[in-house]
SERO-4910 file (N, C-alpha, C, O; in steps of 0.05 Angstrom, whole numbers):
BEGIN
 pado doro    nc1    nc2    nc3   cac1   cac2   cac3    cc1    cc2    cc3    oc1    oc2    oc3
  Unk    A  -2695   -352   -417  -2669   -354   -402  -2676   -356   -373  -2689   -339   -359
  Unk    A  -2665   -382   -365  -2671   -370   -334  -2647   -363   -320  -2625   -360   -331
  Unk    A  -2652   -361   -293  -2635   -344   -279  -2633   -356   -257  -2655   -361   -246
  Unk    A  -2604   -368   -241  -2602   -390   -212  -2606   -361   -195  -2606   -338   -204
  Unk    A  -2609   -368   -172  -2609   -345   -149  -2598   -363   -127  -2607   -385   -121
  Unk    A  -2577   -350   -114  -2559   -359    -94  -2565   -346    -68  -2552   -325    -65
  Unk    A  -2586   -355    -42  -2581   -350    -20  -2571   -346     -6  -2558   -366     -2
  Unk    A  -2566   -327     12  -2543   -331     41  -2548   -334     58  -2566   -317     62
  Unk    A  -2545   -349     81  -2554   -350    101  -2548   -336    129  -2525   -341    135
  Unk    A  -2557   -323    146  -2553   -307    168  -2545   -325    190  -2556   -345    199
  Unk    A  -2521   -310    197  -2516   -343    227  -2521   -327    256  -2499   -330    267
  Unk    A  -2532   -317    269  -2530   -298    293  -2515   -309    317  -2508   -332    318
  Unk    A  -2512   -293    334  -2491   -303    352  -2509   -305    376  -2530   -292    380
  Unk    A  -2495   -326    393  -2513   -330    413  -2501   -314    438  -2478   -308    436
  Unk    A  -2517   -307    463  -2512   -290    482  -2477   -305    489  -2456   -293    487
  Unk    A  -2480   -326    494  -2451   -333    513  -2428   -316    485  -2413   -296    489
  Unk    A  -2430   -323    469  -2408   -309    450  -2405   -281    447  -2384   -270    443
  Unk    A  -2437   -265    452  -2434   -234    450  -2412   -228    478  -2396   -209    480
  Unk    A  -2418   -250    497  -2409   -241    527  -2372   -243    523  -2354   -229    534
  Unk    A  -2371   -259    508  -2345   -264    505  -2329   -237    482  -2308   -226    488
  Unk    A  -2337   -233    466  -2333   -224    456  -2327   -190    466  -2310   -175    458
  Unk    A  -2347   -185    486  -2348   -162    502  -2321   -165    533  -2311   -147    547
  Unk    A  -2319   -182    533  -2300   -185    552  -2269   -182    541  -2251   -170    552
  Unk    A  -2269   -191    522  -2243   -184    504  -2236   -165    496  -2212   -161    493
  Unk    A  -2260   -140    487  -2255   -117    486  -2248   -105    497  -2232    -89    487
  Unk    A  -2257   -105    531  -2256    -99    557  -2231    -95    557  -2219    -74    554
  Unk    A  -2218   -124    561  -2188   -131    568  -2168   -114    547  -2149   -103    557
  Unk    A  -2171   -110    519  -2159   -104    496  -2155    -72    508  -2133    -60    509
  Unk    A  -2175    -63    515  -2176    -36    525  -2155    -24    541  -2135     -9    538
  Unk    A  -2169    -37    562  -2148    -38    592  -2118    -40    593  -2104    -28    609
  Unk    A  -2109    -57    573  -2089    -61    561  -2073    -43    556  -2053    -39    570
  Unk    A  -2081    -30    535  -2082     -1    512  -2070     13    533  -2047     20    532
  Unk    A  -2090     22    561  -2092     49    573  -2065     40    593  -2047     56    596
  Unk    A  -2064     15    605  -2038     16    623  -2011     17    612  -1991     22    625
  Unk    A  -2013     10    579  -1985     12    578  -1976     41    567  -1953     49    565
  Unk    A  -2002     58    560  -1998     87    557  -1995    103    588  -1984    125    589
  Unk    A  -2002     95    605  -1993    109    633  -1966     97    645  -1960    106    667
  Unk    A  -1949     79    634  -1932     73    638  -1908     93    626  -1902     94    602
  Unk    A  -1893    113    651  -1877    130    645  -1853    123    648  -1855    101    659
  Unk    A  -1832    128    645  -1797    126    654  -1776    154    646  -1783    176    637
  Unk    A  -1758    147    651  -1751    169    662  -1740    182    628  -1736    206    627
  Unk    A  -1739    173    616  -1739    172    582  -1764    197    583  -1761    220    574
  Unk    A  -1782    188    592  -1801    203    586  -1807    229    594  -1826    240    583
  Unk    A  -1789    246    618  -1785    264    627  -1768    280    623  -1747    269    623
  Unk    A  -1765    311    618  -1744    323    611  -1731    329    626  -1740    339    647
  Unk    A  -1698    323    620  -1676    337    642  -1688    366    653  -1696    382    637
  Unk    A  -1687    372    687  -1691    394    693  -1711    393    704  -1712    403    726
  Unk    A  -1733    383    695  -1767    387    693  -1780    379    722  -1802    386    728
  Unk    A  -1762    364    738  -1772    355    765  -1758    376    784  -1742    393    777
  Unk    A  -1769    371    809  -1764    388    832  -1759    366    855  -1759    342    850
  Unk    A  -1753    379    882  -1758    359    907  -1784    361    909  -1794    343    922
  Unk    A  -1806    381    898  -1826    386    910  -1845    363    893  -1870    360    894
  Unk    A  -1829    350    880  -1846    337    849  -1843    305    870  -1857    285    866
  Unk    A  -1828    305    887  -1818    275    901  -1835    257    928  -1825    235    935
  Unk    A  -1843    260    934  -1850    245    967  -1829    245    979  -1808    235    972
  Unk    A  -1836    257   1000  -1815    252   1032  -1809    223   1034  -1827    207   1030
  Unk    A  -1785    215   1039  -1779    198   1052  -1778    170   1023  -1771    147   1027
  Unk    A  -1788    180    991  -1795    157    978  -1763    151    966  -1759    129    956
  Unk    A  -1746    166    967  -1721    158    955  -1704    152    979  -1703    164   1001
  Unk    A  -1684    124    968  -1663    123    987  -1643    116    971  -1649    108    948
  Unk    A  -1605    118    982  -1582    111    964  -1587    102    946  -1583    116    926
  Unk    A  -1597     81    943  -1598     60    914  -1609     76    888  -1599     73    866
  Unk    A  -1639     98    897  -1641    110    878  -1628    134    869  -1639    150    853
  Unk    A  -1599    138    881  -1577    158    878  -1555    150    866  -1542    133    877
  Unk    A  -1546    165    837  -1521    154    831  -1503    163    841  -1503    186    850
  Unk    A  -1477    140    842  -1459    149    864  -1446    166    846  -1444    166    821
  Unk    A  -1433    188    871  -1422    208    859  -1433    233    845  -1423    254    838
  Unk    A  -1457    223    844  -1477    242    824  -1490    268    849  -1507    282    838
  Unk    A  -1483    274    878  -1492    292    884  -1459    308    901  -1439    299    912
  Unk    A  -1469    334    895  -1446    348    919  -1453    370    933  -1470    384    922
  Unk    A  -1445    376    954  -1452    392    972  -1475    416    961  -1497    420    973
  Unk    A  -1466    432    937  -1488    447    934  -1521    435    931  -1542    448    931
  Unk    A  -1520    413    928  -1547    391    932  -1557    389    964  -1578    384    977
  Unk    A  -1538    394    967  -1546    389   1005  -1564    412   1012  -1556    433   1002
  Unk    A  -1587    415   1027  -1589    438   1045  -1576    450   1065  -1572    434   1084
  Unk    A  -1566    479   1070  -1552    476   1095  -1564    469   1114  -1588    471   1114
  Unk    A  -1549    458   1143  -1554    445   1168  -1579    422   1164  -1588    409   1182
  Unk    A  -1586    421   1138  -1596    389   1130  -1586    366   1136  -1603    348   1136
  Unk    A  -1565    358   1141  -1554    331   1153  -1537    327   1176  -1516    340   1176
  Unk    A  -1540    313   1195  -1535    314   1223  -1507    280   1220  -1502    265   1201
  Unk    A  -1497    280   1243  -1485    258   1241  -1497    236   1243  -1484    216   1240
  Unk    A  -1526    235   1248  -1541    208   1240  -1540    202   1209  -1538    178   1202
  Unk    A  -1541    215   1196  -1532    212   1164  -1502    202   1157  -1493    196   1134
  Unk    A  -1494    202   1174  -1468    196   1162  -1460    168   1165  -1480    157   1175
  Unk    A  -1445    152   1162  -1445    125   1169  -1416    125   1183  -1400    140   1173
  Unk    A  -1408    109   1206  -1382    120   1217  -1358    110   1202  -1361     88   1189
  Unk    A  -1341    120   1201  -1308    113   1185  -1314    119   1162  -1296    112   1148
  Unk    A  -1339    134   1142  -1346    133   1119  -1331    167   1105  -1333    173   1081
  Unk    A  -1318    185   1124  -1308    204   1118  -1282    216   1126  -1284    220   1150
  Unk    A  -1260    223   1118  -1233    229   1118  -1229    253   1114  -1246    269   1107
  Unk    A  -1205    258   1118  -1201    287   1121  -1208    297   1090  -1207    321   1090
  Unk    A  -1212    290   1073  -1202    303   1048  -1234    306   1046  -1236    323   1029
  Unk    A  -1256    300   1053  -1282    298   1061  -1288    332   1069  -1306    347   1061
  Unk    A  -1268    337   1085  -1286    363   1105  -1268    392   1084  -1247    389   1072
  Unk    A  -1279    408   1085  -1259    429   1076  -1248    448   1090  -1257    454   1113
  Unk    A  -1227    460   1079  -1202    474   1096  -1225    498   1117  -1240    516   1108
  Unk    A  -1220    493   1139  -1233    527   1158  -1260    514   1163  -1272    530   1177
  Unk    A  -1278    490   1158  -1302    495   1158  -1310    481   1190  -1332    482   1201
  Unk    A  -1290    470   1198  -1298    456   1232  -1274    468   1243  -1251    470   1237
  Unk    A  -1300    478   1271  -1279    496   1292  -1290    477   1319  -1310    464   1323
  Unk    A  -1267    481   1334  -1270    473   1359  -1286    460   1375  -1280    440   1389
  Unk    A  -1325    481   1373  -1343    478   1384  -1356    448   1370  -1371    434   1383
  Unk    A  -1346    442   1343  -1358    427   1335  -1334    396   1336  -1336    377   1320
  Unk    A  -1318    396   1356  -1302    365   1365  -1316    358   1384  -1326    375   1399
  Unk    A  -1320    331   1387  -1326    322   1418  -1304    321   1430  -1283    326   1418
  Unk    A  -1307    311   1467  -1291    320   1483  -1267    303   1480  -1244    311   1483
  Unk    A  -1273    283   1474  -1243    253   1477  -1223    269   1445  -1198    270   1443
  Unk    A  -1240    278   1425  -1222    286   1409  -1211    308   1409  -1192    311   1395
  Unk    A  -1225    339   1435  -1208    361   1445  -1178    354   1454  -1158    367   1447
  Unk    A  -1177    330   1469  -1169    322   1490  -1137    308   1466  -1114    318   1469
  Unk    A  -1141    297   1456  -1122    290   1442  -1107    308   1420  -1086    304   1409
  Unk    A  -1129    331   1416  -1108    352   1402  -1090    374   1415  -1072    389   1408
  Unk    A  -1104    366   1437  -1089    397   1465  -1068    377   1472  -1049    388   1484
  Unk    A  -1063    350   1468  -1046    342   1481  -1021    350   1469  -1017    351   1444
  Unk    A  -1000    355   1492   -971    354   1475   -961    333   1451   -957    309   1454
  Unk    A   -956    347   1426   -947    329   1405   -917    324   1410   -901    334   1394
  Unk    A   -910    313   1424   -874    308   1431   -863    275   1443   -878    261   1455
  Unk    A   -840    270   1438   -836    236   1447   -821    257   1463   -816    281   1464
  Unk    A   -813    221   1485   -800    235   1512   -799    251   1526   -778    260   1537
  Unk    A   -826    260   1528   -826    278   1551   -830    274   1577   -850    263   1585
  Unk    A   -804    287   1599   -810    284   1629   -800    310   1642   -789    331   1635
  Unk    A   -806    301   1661   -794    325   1674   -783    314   1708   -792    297   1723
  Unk    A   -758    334   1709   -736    325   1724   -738    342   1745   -742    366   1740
  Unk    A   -735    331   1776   -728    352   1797   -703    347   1809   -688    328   1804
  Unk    A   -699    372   1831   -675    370   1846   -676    385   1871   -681    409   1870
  Unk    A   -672    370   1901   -681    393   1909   -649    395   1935   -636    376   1944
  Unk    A   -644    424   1940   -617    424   1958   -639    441   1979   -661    450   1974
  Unk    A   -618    440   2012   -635    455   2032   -614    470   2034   -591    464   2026
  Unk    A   -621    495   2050   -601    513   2043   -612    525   2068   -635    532   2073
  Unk    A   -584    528   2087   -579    534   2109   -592    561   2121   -589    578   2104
  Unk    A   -605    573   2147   -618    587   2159   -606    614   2150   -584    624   2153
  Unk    A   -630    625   2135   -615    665   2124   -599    654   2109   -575    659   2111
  Unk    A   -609    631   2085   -579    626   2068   -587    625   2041   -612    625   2038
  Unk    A   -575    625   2024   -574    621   1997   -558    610   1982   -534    615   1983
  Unk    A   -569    593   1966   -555    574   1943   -562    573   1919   -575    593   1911
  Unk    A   -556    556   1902   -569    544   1873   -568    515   1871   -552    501   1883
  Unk    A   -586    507   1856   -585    478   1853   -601    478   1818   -621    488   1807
  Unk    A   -580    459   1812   -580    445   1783   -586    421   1780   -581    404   1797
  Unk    A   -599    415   1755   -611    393   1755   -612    390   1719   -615    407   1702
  Unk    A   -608    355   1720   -600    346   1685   -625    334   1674   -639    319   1688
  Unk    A   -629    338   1652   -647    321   1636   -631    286   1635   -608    282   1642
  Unk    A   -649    268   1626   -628    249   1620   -609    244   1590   -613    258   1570
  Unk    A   -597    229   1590   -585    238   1569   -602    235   1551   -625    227   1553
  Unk    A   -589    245   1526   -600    249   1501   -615    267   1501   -617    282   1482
  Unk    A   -630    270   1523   -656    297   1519   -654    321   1518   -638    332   1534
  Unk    A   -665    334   1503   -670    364   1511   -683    385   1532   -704    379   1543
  Unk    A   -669    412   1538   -685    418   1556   -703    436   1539   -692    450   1521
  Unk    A   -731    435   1543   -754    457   1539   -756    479   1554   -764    501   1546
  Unk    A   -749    472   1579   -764    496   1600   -766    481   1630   -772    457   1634
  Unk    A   -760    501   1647   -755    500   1677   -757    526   1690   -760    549   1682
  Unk    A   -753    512   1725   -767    538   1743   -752    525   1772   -732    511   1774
  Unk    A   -768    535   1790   -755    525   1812   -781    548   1832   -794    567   1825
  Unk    A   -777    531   1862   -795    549   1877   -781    525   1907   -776    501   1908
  Unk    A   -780    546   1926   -786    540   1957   -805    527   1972   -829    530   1970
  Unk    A   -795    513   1985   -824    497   2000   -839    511   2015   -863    508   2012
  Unk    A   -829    527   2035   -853    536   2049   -844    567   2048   -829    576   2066
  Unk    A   -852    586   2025   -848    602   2023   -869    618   2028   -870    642   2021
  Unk    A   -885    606   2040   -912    624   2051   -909    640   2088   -921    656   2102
  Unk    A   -888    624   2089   -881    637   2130   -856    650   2120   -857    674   2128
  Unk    A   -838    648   2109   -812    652   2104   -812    680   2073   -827    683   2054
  Unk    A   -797    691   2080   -787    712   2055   -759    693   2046   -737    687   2054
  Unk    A   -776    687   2023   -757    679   2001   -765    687   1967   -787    693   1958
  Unk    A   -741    686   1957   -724    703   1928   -712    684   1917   -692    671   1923
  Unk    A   -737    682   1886   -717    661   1871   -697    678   1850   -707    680   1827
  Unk    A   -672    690   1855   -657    707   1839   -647    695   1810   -629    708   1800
  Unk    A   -655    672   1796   -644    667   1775   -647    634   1762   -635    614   1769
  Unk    A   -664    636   1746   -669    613   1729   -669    608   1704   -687    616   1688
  Unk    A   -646    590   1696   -651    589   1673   -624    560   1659   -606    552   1674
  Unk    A   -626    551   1637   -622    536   1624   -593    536   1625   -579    554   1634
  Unk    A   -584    506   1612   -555    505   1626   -541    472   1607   -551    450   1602
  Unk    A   -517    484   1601   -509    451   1591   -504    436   1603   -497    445   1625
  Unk    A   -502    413   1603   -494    389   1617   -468    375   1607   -464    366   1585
  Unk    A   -444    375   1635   -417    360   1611   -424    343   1629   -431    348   1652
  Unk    A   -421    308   1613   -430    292   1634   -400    271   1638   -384    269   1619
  Unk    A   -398    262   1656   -370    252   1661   -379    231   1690   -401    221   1697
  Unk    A   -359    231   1697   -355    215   1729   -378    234   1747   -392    226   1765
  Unk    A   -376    254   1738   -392    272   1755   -409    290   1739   -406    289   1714
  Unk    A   -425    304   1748   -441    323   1727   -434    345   1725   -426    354   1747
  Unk    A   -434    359   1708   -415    393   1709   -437    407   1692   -450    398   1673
  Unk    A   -437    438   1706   -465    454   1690   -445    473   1671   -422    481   1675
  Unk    A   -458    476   1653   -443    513   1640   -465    522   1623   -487    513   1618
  Unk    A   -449    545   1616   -476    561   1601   -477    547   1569   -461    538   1554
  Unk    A   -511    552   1570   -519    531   1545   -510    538   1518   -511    562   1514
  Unk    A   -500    523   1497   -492    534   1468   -517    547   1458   -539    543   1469
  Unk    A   -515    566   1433   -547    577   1427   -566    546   1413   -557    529   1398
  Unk    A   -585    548   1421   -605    532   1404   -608    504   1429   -626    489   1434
  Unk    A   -582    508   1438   -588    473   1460   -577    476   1488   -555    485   1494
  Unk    A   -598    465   1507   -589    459   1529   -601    428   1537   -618    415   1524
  Unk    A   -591    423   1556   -609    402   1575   -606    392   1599   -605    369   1608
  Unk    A   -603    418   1609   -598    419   1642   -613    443   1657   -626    456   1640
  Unk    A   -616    454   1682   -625    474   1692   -611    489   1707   -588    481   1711
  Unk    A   -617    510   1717   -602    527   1743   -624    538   1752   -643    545   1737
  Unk    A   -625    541   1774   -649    558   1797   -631    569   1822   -623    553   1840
  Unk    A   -626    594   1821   -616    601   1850   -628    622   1868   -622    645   1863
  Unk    A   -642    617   1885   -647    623   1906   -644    623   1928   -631    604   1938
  Unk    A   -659    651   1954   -649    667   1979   -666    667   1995   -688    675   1987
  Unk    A   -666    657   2024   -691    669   2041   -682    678   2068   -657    676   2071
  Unk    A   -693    688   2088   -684    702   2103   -702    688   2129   -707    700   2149
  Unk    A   -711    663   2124   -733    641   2155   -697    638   2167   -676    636   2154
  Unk    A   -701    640   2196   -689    625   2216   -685    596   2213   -666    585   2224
  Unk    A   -705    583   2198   -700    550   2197   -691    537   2174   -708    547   2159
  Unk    A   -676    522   2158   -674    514   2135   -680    514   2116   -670    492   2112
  Unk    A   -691    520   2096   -713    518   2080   -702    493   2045   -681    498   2032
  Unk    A   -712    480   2041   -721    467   2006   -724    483   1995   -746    495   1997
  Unk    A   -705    493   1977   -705    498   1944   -704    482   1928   -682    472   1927
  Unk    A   -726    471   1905   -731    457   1881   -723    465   1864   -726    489   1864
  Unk    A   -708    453   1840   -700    463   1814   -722    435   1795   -728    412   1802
  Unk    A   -730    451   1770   -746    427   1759   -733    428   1735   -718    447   1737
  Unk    A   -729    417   1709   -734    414   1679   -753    396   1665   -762    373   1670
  Unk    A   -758    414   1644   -780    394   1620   -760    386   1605   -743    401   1595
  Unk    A   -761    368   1603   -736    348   1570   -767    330   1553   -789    319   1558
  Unk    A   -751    337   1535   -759    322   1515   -743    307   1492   -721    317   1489
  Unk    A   -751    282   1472   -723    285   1457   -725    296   1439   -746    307   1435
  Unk    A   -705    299   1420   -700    324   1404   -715    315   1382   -721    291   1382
  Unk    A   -723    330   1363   -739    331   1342   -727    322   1311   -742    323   1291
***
């Protein structure tokens, strides 16, 4: 009996192919390891980060959802008005008691001290009143207005002894002529000032009123 015998033959590889072959591995590798260091935020547990976990300065808005932070996020005296962007905050923004005074600038002091009132002026009147003499002099808002408040004073009451004996509020009947009387409760809009001095020479007594219109 005989017997066939079947050879095999050995094929070896030549250097340029081992090279290749080793370069692919290389790459296959490299591969492997960057897409295993590739993290997201999937990959982190709620909680698990800090500010201290962050870089200064590496986040800005975009990587903030809106709405997603509020004041207890803030540090106190952490943000200055350079943070803020202008017209970007309204009253409903600040909370009740938390800005006082020290903290308005001056143009907006200036507009809250101002009187909140339409029509406001103020009215003088002035009579001279004869040597060692005494008078009164009255004086009207215009119409429609109210009076607020009035006074009256002497012109040169610094050489002269003079006495302003009586000031105060007054109605106005208005007609062909002007007529004073005493004011109804709650409204006037006229004045009275009467005053006395005792100079040898004539002296100016002023009567003034504040009007405003009514509310």
């Amino acid at each position: 009996m005989s017997r066939s015998t079947t050879s095999k033959k050995t094929r070896s590889l030549g250097p340029l192919a081992v090279l290749a072959a080793a370069v692919l591995l290389v790459v296959a590798m490299a591969g492997s390891a960057t897409a295993a260091a590739l993290i997201t935020g999937k990959d982190v547990k709620n909680g698990s980060l800090t500010g201290k976990d962050v870089k200064d300065r590496s986040l800005t808005g975009k990587d903030v959802k809106d709405r997603s932070l509020t004041g207890a996020d803030v540090k106190d005296q952490g943000l200055t008005g350079a943070d803020v962007k202008d017209g970007s905050l309204s009253g409903k923004d600040v909370q009740d008691g938390t800005v006082a005074e020290g903290d308005l600038g001056a143009g907006v002091k200036a507009k809250l001290n101002a009187p909140n009132v339409a029509g406001y002026e103020v009215v003088t009147e002035t009579v001279e009143l004869e040597s060692d003499g005494e008078g009164a002099v009255f004086v009207a808002c215009s119409a429609g207005k109210v009076a607020v408040g009035g006074g009256g004073a002497f012109a040169d009451a610094a050489t002269t002894t003079t006495s302003i004996e009586a000031s105060l509020p007054q109605k106005v009947i208005r007609g062909d002529s002007l007529l004073f009387a005493d004011p109804e409760p709650g409204f006037a809009d006229g004045w009275r000032v009467d005053g006395k001095h005792s100079g040898l020479d004539p002296q100016d007594l002023t009567a003034y009123v504040v009007c405003v219109d009514p509310s």
